[in-house]
N, CA, C and O atoms as a printed pandas DataFrame, in Angstrom:
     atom_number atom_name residue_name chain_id  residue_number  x_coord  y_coord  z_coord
0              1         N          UNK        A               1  100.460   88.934  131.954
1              2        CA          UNK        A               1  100.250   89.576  130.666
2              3         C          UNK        A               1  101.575   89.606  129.912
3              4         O          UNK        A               1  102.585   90.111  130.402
4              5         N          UNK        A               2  101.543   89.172  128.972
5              6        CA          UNK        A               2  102.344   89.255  127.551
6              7         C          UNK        A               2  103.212   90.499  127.282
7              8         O          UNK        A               2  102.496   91.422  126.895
8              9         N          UNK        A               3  104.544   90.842  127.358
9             10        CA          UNK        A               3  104.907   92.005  126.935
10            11         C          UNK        A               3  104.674   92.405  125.386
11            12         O          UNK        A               3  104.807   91.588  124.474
12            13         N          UNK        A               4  104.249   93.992  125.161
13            14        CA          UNK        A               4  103.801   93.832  123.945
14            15         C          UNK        A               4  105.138   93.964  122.922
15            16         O          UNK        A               4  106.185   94.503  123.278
16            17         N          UNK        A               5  104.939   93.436  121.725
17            18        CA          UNK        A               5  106.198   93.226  120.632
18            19         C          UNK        A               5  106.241   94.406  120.115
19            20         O          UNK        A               5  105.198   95.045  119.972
20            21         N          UNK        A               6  107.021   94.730  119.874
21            22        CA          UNK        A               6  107.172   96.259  118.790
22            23         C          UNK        A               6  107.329   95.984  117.035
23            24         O          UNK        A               6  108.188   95.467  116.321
24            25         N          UNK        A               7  106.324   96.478  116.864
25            26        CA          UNK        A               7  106.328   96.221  115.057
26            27         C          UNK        A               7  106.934   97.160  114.688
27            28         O          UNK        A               7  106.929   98.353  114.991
28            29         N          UNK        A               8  107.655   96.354  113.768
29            30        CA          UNK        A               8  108.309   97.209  112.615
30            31         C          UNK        A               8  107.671   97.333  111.427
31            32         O          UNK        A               8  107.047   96.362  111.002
32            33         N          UNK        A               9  107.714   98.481  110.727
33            34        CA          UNK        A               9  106.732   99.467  110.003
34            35         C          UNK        A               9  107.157  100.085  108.701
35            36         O          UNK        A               9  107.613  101.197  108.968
36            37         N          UNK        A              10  107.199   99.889  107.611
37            38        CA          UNK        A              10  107.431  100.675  106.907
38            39         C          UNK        A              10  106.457  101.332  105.714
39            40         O          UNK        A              10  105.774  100.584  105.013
40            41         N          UNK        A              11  106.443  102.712  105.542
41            42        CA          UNK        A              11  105.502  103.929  104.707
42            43         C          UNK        A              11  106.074  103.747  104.121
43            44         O          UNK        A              11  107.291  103.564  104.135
44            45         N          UNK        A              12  105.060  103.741  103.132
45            46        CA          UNK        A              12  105.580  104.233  101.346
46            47         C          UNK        A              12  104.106  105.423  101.047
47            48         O          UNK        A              12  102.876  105.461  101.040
48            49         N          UNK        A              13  105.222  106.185  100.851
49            50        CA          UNK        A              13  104.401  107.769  100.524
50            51         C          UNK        A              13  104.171  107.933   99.417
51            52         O          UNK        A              13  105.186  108.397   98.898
52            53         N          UNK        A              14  102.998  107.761   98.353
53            54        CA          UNK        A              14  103.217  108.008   96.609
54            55         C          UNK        A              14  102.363  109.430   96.879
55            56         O          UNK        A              14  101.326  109.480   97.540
56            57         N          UNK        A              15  102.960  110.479   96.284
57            58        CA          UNK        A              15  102.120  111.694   96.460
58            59         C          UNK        A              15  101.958  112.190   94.503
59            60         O          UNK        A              15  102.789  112.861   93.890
60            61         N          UNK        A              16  100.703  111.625   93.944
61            62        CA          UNK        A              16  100.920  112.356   92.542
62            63         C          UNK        A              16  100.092  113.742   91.907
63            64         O          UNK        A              16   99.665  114.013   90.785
64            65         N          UNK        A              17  100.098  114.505   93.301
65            66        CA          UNK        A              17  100.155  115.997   93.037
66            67         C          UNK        A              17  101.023  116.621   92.204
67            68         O          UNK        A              17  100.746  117.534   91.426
68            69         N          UNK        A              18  102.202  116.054   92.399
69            70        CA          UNK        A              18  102.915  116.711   91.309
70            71         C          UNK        A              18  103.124  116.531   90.009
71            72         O          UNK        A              18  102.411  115.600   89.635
72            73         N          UNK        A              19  103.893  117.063   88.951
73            74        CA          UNK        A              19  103.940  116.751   87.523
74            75         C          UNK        A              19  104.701  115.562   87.376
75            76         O          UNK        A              19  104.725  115.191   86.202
76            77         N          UNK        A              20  105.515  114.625   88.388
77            78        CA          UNK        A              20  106.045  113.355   88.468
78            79         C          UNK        A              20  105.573  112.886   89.567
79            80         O          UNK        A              20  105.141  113.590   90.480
80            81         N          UNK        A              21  105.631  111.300   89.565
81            82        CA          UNK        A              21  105.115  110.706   90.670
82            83         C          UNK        A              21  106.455  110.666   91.686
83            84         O          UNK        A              21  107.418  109.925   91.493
84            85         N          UNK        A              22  106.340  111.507   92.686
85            86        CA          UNK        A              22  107.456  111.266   93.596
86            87         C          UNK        A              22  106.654  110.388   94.747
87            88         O          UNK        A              22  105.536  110.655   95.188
88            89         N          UNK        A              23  107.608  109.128   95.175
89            90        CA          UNK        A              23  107.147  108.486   96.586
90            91         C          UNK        A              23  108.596  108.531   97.513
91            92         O          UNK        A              23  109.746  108.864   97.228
92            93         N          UNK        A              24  107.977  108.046   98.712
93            94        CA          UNK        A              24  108.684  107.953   99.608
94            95         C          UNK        A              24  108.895  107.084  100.782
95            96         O          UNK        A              24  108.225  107.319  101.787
96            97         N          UNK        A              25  109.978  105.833  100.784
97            98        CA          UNK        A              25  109.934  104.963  101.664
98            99         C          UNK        A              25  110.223  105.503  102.988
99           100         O          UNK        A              25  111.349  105.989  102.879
100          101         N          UNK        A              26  109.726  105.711  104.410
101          102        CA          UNK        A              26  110.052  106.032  105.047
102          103         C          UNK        A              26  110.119  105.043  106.143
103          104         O          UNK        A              26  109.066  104.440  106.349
104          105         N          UNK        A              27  111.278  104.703  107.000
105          106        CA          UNK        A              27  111.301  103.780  108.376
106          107         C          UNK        A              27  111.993  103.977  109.123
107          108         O          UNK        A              27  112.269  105.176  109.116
108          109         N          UNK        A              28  112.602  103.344  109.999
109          110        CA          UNK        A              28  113.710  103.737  111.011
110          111         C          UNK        A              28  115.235  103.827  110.067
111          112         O          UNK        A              28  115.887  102.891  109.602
112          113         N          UNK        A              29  115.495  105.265  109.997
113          114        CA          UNK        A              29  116.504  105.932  109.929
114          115         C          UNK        A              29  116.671  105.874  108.456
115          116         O          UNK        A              29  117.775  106.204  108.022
116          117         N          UNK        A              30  115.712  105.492  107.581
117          118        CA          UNK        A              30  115.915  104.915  105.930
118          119         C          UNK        A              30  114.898  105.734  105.319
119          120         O          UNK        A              30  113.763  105.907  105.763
120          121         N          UNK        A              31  115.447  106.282  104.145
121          122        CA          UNK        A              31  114.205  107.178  103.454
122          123         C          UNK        A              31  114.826  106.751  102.254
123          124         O          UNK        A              31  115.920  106.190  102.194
124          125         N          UNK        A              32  113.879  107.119  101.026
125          126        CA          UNK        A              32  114.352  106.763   99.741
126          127         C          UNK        A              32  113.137  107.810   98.935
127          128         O          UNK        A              32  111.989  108.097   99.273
128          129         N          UNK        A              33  113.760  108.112   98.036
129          130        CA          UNK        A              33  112.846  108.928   97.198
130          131         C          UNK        A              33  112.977  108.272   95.405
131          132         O          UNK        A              33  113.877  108.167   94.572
132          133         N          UNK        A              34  111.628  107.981   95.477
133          134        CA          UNK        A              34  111.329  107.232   93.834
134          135         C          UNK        A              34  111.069  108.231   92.854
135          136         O          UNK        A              34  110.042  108.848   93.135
136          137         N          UNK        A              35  111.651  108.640   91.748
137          138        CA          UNK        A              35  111.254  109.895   90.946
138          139         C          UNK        A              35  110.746  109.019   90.317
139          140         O          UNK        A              35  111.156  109.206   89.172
140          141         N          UNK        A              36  109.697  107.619   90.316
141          142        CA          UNK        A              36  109.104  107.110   89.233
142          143         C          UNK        A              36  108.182  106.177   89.816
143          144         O          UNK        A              36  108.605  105.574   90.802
144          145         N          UNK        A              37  106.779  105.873   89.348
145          146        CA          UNK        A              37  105.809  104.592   90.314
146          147         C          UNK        A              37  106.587  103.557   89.471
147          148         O          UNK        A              37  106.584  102.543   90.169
148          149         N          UNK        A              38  107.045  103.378   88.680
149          150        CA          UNK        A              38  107.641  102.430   88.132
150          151         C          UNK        A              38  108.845  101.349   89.184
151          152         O          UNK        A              38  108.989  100.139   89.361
152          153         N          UNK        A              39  109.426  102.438   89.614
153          154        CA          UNK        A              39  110.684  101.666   90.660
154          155         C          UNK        A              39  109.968  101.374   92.204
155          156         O          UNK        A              39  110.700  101.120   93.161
156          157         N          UNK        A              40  108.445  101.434   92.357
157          158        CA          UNK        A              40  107.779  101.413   93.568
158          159         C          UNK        A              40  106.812  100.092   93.040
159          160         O          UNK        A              40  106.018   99.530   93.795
160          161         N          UNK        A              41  106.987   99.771   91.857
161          162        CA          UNK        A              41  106.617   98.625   91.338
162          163         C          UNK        A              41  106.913   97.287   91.127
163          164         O          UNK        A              41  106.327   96.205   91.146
164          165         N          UNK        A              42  108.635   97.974   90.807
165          166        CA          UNK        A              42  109.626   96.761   90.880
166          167         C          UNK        A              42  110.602   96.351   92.195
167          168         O          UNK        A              42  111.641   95.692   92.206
168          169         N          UNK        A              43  109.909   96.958   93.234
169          170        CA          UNK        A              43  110.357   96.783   94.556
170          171         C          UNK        A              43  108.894   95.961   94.959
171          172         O          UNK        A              43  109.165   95.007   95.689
172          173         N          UNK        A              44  107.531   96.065   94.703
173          174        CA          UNK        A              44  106.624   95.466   95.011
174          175         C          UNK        A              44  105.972   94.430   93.959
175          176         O          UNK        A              44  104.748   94.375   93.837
176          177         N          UNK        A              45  106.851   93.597   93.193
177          178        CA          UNK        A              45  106.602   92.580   92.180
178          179         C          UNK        A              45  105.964   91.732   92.918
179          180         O          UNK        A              45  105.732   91.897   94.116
180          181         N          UNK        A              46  105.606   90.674   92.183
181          182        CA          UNK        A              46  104.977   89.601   92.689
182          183         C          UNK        A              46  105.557   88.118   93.332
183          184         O          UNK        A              46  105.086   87.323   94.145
184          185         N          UNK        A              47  106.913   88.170   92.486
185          186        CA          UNK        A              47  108.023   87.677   93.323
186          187         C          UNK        A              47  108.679   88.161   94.430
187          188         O          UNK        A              47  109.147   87.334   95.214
188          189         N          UNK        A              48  108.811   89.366   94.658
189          190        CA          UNK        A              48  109.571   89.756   95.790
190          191         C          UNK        A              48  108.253   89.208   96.994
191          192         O          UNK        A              48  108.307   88.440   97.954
192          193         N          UNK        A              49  107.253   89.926   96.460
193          194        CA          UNK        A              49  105.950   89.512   97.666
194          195         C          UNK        A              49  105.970   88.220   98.259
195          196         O          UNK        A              49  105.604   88.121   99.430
196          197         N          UNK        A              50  106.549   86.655   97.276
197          198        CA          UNK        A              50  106.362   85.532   97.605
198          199         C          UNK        A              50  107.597   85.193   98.047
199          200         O          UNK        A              50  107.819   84.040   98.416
200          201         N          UNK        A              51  108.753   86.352   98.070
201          202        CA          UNK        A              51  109.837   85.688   98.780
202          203         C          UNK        A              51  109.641   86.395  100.395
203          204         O          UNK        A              51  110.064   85.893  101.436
204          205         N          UNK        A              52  108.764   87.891  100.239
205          206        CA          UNK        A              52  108.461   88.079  101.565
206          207         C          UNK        A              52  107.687   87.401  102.371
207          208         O          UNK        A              52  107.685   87.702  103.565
208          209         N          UNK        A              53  106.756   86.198  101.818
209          210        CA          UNK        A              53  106.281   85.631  102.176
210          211         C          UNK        A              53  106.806   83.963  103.106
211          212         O          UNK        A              53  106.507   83.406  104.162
212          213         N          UNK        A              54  107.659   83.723  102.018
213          214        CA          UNK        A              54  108.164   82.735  102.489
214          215         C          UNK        A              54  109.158   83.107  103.804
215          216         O          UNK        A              54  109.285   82.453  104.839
216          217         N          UNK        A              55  109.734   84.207  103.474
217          218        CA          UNK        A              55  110.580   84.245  104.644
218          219         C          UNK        A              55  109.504   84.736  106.081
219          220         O          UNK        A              55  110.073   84.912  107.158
220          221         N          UNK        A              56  108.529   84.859  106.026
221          222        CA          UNK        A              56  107.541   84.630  107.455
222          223         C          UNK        A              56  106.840   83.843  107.371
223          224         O          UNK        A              56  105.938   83.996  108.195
224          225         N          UNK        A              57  106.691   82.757  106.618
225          226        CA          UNK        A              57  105.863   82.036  106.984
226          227         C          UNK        A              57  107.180   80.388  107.128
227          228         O          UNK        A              57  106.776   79.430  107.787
228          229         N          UNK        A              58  108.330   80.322  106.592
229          230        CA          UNK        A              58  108.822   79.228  106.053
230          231         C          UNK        A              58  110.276   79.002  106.713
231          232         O          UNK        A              58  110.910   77.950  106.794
232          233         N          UNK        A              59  110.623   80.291  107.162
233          234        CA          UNK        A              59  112.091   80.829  107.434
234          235         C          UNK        A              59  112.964   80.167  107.023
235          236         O          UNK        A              59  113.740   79.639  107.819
236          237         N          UNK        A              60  113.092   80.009  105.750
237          238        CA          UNK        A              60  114.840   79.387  105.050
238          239         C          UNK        A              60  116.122   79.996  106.003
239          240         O          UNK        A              60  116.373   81.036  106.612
240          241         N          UNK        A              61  116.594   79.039  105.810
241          242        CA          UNK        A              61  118.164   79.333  106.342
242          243         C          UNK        A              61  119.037   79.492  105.134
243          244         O          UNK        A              61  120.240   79.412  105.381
244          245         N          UNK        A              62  118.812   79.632  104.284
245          246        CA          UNK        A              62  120.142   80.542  103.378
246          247         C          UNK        A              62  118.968   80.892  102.149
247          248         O          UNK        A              62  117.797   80.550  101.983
248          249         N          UNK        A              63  119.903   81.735  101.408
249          250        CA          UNK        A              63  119.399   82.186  100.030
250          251         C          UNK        A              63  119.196   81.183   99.152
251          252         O          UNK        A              63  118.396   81.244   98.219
252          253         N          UNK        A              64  119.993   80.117   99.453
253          254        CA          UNK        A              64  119.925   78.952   98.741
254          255         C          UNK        A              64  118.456   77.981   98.708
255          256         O          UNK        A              64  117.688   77.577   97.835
256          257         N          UNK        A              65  118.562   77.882  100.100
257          258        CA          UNK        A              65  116.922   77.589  100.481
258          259         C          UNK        A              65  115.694   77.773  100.638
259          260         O          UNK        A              65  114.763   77.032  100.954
260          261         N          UNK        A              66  115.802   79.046  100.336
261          262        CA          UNK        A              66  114.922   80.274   99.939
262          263         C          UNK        A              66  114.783   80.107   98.218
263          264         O          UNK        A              66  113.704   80.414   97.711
264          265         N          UNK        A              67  115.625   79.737   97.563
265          266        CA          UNK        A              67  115.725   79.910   95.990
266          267         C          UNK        A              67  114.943   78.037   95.561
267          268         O          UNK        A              67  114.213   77.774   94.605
268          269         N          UNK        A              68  115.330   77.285   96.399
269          270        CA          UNK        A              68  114.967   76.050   96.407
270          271         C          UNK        A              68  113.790   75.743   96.740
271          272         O          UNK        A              68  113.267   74.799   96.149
272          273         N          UNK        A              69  112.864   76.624   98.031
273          274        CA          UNK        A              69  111.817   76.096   98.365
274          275         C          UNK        A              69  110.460   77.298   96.964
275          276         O          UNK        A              69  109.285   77.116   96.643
276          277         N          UNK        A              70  111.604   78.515   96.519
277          278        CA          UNK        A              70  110.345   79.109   95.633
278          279         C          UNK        A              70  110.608   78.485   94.560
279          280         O          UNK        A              70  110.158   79.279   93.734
280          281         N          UNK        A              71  111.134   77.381   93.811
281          282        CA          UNK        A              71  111.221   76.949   92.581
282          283         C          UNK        A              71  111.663   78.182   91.386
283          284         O          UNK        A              71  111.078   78.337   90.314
284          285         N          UNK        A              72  112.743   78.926   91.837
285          286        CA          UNK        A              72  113.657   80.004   91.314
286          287         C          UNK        A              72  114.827   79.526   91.352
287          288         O          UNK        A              72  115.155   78.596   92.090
288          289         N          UNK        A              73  115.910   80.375   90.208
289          290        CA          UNK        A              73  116.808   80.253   89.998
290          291         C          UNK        A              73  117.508   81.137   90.956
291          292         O          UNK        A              73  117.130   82.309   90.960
292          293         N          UNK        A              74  118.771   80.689   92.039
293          294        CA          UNK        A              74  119.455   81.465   92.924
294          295         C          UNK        A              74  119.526   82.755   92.622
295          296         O          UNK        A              74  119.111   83.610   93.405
296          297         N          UNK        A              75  120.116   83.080   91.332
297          298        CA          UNK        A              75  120.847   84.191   91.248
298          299         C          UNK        A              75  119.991   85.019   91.234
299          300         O          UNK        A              75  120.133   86.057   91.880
300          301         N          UNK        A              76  118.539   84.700   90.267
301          302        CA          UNK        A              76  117.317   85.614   90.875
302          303         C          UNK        A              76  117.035   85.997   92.096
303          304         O          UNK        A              76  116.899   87.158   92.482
304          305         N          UNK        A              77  116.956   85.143   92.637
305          306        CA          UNK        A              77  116.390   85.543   94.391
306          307         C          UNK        A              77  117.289   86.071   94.963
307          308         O          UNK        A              77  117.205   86.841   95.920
308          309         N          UNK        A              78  118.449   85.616   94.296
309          310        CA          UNK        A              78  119.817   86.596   95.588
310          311         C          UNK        A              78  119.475   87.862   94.721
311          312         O          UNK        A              78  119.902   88.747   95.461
312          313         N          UNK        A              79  119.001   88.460   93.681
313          314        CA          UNK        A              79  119.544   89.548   93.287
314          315         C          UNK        A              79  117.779   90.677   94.114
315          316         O          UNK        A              79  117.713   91.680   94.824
316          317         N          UNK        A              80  117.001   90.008   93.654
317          318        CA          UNK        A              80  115.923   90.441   94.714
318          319         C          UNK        A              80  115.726   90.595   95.841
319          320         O          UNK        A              80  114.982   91.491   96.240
320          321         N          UNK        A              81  116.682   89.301   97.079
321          322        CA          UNK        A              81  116.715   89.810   97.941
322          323         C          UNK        A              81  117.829   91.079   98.367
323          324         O          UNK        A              81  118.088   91.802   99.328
324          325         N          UNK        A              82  118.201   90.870   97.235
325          326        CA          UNK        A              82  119.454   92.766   97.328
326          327         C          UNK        A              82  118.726   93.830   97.701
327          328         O          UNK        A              82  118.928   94.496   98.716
328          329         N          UNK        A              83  117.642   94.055   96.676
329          330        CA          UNK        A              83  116.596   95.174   96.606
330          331         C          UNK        A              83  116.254   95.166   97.541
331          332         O          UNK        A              83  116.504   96.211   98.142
332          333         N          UNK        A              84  115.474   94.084   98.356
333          334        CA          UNK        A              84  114.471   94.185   99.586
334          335         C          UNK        A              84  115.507   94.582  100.620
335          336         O          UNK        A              84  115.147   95.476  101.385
336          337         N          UNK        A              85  117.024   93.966  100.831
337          338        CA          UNK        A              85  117.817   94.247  101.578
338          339         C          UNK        A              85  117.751   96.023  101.523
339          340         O          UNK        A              85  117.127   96.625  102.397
340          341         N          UNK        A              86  118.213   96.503  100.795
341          342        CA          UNK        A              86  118.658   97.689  100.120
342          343         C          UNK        A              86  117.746   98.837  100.876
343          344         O          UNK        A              86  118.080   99.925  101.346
344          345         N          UNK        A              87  116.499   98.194  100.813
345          346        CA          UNK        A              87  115.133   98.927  101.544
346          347         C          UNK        A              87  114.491   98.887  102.672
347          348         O          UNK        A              87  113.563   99.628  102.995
348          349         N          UNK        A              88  115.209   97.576  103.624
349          350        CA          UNK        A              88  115.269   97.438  104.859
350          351         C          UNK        A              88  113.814   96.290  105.173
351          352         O          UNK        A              88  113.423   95.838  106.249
352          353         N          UNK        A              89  113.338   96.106  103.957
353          354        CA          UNK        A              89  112.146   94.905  104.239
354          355         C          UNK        A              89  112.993   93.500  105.212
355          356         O          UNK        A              89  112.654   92.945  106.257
356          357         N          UNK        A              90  114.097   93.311  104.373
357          358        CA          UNK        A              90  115.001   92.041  105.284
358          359         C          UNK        A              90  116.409   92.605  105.864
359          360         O          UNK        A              90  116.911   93.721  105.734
360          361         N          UNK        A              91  116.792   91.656  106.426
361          362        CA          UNK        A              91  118.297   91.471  106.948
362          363         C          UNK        A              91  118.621   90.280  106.968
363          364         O          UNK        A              91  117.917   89.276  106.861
364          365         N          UNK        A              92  120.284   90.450  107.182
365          366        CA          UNK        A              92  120.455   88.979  107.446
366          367         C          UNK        A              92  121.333   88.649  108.606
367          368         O          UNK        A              92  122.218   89.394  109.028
368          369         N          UNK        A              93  121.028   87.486  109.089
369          370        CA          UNK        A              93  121.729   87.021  110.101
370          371         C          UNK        A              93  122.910   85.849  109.713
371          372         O          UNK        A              93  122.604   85.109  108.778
372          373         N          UNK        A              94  123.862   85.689  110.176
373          374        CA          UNK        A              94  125.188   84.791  109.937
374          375         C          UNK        A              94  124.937   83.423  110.414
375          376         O          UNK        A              94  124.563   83.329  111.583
376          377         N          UNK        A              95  125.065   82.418  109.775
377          378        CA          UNK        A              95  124.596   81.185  110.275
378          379         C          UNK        A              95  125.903   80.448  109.888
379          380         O          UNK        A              95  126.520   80.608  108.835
380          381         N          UNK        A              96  126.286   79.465  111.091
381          382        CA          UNK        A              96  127.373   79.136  110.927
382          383         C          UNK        A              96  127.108   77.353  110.743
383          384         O          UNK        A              96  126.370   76.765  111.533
384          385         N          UNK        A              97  127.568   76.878  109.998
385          386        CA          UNK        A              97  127.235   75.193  109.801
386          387         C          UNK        A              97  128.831   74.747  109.607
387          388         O          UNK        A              97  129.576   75.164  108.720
388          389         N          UNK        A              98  129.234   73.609  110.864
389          390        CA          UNK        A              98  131.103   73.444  110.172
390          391         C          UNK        A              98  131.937   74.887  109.759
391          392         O          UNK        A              98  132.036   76.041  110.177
392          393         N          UNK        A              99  132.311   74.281  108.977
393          394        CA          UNK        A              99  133.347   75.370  108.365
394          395         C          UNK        A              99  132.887   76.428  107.426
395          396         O          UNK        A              99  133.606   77.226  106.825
396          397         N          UNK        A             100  131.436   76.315  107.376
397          398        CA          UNK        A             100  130.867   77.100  106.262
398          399         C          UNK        A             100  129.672   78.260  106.952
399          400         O          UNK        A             100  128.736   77.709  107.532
400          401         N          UNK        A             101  129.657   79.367  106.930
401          402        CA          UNK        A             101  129.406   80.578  106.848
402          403         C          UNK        A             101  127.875   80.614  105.946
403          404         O          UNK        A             101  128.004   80.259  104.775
404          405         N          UNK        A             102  126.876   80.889  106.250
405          406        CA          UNK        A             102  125.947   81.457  105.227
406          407         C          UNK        A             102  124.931   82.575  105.934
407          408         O          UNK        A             102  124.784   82.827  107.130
408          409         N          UNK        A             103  124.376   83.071  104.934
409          410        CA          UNK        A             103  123.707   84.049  105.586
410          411         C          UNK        A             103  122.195   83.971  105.856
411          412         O          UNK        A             103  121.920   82.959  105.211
412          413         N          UNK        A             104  121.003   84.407  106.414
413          414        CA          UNK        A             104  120.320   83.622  106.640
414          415         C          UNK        A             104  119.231   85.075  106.713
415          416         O          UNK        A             104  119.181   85.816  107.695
416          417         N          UNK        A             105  118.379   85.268  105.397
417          418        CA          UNK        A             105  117.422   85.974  105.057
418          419         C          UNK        A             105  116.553   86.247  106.394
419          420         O          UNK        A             105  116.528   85.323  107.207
420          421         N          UNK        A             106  116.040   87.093  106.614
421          422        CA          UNK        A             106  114.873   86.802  108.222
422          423         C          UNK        A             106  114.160   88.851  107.693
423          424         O          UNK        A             106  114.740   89.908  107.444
424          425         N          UNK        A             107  112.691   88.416  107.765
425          426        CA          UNK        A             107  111.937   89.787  107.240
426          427         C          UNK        A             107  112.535   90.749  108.573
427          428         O          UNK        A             107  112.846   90.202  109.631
428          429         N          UNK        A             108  112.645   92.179  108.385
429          430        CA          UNK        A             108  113.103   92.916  109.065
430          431         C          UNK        A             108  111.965   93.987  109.747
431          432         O          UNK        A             108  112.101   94.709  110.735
432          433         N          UNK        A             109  110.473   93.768  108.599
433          434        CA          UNK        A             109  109.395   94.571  109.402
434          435         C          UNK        A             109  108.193   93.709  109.061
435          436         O          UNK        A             109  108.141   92.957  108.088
436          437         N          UNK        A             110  107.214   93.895  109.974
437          438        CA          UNK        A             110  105.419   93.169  110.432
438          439         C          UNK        A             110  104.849   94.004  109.563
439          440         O          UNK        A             110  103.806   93.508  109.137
440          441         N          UNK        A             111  105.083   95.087  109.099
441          442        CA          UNK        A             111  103.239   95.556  108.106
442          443         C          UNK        A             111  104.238   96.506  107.257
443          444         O          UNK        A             111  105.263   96.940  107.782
444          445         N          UNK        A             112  103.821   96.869  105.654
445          446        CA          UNK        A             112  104.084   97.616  104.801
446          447         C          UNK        A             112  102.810   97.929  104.801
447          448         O          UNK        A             112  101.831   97.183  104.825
448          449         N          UNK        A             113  102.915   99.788  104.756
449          450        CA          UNK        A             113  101.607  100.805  104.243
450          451         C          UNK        A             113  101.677  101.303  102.985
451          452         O          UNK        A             113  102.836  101.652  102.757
452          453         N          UNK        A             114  101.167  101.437  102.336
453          454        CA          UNK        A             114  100.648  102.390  100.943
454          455         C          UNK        A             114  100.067  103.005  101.207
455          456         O          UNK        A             114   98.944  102.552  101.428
456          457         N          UNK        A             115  100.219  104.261  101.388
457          458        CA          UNK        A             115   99.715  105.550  101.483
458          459         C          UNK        A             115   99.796  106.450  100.018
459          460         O          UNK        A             115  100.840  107.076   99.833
460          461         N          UNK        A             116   98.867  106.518   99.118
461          462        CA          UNK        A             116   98.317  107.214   97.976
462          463         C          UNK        A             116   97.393  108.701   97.788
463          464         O          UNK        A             116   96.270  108.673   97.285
464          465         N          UNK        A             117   98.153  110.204   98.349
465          466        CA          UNK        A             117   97.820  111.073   97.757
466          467         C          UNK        A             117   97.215  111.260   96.524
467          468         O          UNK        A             117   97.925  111.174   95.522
468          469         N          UNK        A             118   95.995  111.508   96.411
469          470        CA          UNK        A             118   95.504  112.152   94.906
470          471         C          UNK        A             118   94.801  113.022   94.877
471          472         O          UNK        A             118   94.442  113.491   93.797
């Protein structure tokens, strides 16, 4: 039998009981509090989704190749994968080629929840 894998997980709490929409990313050791659905929007665009995508289904080895295989301009995708960095969706690992150094996008969790209080 197969040892089982441990998924990594991350909650997003939108609770709009209150008079603002407060949410809440919650995961290992990372919390974030959104005083707006707006910034829980622009962390879940439709580009970020297809770069989370590519990086499990495609695994680029740099940002570069990642920006090349979505038909985007680098500086976009590096600046998106900031955000996702920022929030613990990715990490990166150091990839060494010759004399050159790059970094190498790889998703950091298996399932995002939306969890919606109303």
């Amino acid at each position: 039998m197969a040892p089982k894998k441990k998924t990594k997980i991350r909650y997003v709490d939108v609770n709009v009981n209150k008079g603002n929409f407060v949410s809440k990313l919650i995961g290992e050791k990372k919390s974030h509090d959104f005083s707006d659905i707006k910034l829980l929007r622009s962390i879940l665009s439709n580009e970020k989704a297809r770069i989370l995508h590519a990086l499990k289904s495609k695994n680029p080895k740099s940002i570069y190749a990642l920006a090349k295989l979505l038909g985007r301009d680098f500086k976009s995708v590096r600046e998106d994968i900031k955000v996702l960095d920022r929030f613990g969706f990715i990490e990166f690992h150091a990839e060494k080629t010759g004399k050159r150094e790059s970094l190498m996008p790889v998703l950091a969790i298996d399932r995002l929840q939306i969890i919606i209080d109303i």
